[in-house]
C-alpha positions as CSV (number, residue, x, y, z in Angstrom):
1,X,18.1,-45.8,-46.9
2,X,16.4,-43.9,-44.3
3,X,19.3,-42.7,-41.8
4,X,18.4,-43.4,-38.1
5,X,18.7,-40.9,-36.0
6,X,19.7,-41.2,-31.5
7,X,16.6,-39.1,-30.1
8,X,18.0,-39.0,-26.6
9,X,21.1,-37.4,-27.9
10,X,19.6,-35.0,-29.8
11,X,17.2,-34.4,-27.2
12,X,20.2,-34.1,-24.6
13,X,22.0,-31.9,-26.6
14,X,18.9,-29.7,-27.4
15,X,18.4,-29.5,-23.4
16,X,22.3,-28.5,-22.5
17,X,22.9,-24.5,-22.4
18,X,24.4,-23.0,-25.5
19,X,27.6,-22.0,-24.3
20,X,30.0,-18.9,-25.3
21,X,32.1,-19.9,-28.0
22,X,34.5,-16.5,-27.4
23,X,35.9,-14.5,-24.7
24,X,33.7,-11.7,-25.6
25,X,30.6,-14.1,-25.9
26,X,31.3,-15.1,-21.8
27,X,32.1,-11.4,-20.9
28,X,28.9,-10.5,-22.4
29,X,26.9,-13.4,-20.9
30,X,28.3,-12.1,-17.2
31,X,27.3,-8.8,-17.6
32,X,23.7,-10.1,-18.6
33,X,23.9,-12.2,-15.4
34,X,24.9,-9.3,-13.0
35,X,22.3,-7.1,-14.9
36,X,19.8,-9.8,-13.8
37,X,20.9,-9.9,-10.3
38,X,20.8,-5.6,-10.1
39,X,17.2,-5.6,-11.6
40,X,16.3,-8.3,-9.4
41,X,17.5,-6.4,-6.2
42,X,16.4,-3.2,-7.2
43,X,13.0,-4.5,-7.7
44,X,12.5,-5.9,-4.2
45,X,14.3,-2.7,-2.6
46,X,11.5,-0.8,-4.7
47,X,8.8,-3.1,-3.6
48,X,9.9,-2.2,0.5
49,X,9.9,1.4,-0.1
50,X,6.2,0.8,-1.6
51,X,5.1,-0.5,1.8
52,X,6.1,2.5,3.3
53,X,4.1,4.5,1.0
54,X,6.5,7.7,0.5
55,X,4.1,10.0,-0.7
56,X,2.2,10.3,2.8
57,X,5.6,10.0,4.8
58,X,6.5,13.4,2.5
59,X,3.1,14.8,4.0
60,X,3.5,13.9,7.1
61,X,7.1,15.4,7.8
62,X,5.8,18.5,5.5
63,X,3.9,19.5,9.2
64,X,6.4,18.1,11.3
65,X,9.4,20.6,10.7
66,X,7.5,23.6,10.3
67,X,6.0,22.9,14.1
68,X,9.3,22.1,15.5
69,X,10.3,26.1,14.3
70,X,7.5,27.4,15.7
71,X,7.9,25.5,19.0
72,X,11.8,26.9,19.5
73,X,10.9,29.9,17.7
74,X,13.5,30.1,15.5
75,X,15.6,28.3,13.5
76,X,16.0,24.5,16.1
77,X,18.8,22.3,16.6
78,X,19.9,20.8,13.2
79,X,20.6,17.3,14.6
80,X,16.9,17.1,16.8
81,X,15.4,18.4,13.4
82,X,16.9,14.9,11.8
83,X,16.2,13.2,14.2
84,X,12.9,13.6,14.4
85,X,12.5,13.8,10.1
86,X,14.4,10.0,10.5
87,X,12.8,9.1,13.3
88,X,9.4,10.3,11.6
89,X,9.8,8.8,8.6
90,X,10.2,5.5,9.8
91,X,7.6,5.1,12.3
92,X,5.0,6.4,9.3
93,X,6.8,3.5,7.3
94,X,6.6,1.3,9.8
95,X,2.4,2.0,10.5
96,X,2.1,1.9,6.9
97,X,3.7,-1.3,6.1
98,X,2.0,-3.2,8.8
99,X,-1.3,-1.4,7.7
100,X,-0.5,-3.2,3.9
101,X,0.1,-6.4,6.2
102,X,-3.3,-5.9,7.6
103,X,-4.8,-4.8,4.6
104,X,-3.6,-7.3,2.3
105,X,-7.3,-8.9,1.8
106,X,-9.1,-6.0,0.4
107,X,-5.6,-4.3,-1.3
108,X,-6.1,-7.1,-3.8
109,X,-9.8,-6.3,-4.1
110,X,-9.1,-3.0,-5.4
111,X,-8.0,-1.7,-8.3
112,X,-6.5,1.1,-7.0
113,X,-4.3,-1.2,-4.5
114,X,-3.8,-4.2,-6.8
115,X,-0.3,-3.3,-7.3
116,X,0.7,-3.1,-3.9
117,X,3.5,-5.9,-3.0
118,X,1.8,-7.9,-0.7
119,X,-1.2,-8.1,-3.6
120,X,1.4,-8.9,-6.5
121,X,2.9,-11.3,-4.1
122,X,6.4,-9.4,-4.4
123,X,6.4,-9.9,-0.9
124,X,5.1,-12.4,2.0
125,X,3.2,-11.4,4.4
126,X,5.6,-12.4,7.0
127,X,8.1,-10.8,5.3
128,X,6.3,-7.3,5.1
129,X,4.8,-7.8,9.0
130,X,8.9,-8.5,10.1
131,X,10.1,-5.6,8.0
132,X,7.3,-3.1,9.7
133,X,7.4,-3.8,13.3
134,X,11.5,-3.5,12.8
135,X,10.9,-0.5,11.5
136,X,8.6,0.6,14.9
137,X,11.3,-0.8,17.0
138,X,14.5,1.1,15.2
139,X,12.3,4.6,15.4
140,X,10.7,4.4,18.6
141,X,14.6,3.2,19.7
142,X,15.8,6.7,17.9
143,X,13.2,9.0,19.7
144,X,13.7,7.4,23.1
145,X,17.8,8.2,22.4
146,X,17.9,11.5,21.0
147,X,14.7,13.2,22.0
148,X,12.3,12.6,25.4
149,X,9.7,10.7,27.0
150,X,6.7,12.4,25.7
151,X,7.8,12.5,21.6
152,X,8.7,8.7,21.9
153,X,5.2,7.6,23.7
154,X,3.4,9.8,21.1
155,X,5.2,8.4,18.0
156,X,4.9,4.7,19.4
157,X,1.4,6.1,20.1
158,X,0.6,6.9,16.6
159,X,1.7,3.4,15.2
160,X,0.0,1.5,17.2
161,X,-3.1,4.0,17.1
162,X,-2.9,3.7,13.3
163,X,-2.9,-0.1,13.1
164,X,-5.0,-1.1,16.0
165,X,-7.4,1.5,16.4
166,X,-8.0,2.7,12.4
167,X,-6.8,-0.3,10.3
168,X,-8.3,-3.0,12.3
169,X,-11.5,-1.7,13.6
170,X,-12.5,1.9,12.1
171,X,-12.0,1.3,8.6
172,X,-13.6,-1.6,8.6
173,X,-16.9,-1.0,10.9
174,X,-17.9,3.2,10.9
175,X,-18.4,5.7,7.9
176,X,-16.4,8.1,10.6
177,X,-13.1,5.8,10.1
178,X,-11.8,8.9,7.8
179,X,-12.5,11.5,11.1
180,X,-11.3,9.3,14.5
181,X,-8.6,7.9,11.9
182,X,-7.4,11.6,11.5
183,X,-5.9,11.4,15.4
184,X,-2.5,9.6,13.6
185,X,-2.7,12.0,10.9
186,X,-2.5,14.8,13.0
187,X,0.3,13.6,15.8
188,X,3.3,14.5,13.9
189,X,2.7,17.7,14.7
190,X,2.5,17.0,18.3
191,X,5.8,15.2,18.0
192,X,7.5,17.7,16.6
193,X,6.5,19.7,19.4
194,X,6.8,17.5,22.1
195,X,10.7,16.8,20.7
196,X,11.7,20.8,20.9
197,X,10.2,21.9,24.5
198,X,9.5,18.3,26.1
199,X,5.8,19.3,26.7
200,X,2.4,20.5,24.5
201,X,1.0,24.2,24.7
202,X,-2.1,25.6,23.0
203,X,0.0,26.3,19.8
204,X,0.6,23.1,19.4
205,X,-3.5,21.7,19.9
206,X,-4.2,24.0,17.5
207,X,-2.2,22.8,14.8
208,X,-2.8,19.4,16.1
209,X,-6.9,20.4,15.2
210,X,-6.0,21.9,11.9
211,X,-4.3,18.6,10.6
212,X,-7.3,16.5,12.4
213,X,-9.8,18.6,11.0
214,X,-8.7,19.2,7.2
215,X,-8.2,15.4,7.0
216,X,-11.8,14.6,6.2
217,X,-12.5,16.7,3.5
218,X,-9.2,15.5,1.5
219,X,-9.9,11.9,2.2
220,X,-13.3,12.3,1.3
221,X,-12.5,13.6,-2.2
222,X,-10.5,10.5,-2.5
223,X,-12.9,8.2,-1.2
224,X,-15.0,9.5,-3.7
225,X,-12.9,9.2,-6.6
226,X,-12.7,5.3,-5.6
227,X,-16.4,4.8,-4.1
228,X,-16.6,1.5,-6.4
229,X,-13.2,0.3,-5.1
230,X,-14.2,1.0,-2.0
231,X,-17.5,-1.1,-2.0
232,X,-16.5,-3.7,-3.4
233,X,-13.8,-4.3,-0.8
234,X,-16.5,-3.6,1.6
235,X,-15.4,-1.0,3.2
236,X,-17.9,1.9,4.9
237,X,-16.1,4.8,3.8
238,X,-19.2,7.8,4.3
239,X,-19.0,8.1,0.1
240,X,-20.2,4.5,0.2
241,X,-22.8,4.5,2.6
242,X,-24.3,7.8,2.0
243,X,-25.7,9.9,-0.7
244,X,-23.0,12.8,-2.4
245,X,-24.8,15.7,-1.1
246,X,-24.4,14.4,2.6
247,X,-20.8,14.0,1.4
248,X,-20.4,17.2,0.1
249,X,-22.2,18.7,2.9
250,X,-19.5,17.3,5.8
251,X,-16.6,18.3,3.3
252,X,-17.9,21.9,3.6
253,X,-18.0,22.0,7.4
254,X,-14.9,20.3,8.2
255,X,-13.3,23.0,5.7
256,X,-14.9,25.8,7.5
257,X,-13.9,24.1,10.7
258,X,-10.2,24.1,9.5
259,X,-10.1,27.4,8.2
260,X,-11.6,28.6,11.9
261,X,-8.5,26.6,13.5
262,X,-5.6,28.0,11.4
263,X,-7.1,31.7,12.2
264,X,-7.7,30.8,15.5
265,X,-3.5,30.4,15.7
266,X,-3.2,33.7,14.3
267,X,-3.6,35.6,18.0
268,X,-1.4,33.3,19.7
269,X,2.2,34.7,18.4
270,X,1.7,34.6,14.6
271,X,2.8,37.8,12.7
272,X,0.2,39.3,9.9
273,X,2.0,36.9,7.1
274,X,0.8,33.8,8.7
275,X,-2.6,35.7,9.0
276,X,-3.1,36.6,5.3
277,X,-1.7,33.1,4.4
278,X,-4.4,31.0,6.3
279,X,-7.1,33.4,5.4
280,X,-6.1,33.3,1.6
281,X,-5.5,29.6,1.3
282,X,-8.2,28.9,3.7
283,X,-10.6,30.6,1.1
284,X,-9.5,28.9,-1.8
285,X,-9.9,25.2,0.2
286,X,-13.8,26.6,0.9
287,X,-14.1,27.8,-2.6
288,X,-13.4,24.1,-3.7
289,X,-15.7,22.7,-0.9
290,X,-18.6,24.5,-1.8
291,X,-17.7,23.8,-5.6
292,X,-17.6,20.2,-4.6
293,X,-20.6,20.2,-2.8
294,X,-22.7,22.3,-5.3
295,X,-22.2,20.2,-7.9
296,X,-24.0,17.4,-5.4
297,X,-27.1,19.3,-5.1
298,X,-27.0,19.8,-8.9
299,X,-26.2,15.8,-9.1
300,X,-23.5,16.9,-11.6
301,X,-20.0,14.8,-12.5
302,X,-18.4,15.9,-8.6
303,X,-14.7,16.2,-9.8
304,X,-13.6,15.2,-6.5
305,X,-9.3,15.8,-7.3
306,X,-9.5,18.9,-7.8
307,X,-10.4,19.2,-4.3
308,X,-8.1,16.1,-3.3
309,X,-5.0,18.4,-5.0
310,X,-5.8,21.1,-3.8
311,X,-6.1,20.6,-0.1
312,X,-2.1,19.0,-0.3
313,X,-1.2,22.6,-1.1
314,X,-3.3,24.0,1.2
315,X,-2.0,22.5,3.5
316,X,1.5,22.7,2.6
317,X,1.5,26.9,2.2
318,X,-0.1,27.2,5.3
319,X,2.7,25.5,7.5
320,X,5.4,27.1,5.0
321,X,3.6,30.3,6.3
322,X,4.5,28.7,10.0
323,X,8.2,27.9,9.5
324,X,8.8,31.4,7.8
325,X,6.9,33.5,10.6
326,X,8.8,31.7,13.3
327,X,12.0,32.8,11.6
328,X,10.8,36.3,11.3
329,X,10.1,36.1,14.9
């Protein structure tokens, strides 16, 4: 005879949990869960440090101290000097999680932003727009506690400039977002400034122009390197809406133009290291400029990164130069 068989208890048993038949079995089965739980909190802790986006925090605070030497002219107060890197560090988090916010349409347009949390829904929009105007509020709090006036408008300044002015309206309606964008860029220095004397002097709009200034030609190597990402999230970026030797031909006179502002610091105070530094270093960023740019009027492969790389440590020597002449000083 055929032997009949309960479905719905098999089916019931088959749908119950397989439980640990041993102490060892359960132990093991907890540490699995709280592996779970770590991995799980880990990944959203790593997705809010991603709106952030460290790596132009670290470039931003690599101008930041070095000014704040210069402007005491020495070696400053440790605690301003964390301060201001804390301080710093969260109001560029704070702009660049509400710019991901704002951006979140075209992030998941391009490839080169697809992976950003708010495209990988990782996390909500609300979630990221709560977590970056927090962030605002606890640095521009900070400033306005442990520094002065004129350093806490600036750096409230510079978020909102960021956001409103570039993210909403220049990025998305001029090929000149990268230059006017470069005014939030540049402010950290100003800061910095502003948060060791309590005013600005020449030095100090000087630097301010050699951040502005060197900003085009480094964005523009990376705007070409993603000129399809770019234009398909239609977005005017100059490498989009204008031929490679135009490109190449602005990258070459912004870097002269920066190269003329770091000298042009040289008379007021600087010792001869900071003078051979910036001339040196200045000549290499033209060398890669003209490189860049040649290879445009040849219409040759532009090899834009090597520029991109290279004007991070440009810029990074030169305001090493500044922080070690102030403490020669």
């Amino acid at each position: 005879m055929t032997q009949l068989v309960d479905h719905s208890v098999v089916d019931q048993r088959a749908s119950e949990p397989v439980r640990p038949t041993s102490a060892a079995a359960l132990a093991r089965a907890q540490r699995q869960q709280a592996a779970g739980r770590r991995a799980g909190v880990a990944a959203v802790v790593k997705a809010y440090v991603s709106l952030t986006k460290p790596r132009i925090i670290e470039l931003l605070l690599i101008t930041t101290v070095p000014v704040m030497f210069l402007a005491k002219g020495g070696l400053p107060n440790l605690w301003l000097v964390l301060v201001v890197l804390v301080g710093g560090s969260l109001a560029a988090g704070a702009a660049n999680a509400l710019n991901c916010y704002i951006d979140r349409d075209i992030d998941q347009v391009m490839k080169r932003t697809s992976r950003r949390p708010l495209a990988t829904h990782t996390v909500s929009p609300r979630s990221a727009l709560v977590f970056g105007l927090t962030l605002a509020a606890v640095s521009t709090v900070l400033m306005a506690t442990f520094t002065n006036l004129l350093a806490t408008l600036l750096t409230a300044g510079a978020i909102a400039y960021y956001d409103l002015v570039y993210t909403l309206w220049l990025k998305r309606t001029t090929p000149q977002n990268t230059v006017w964008g470069g005014a939030c860029g540049a402010a950290p220095v100003l800061i910095g400034w502003a948060a060791v004397t309590g005013g600005l002097s020449w030095p100090a709009w000087v630097l301010f122009a050699v951040v502005f200034l060197w900003q085009p030609p480094h964005f523009y190597a990376l705007a070409i390197k993603f000129k399809a990402d770019y234009a398909r999230a239609g977005i005017p970026m100059l490498p989009v809406v204008a031929s490679m030797r135009r490109v190449g031909l602005e990258t070459v006179v912004y870097s002269w133009l920066t190269v003329a502002a770091s000298v042009a610091l040289w008379p007021l105070g600087m010792t001869p290291l900071y003078g051979v530094v910036a001339i040196v270093t200045g000549a290499m960023l033209l060398v890669e400029s003209h490189r860049l740019y040649n290879r445009a009027r040849r219409e040759e492969p532009l090899k834009p990164m090597r520029l991109f790389h290279w004007s991070v440590t440009y810029l990074t020597l030169l305001f090493v130069a500044i922080a070690v002449d102030a403490l020669l000083h």
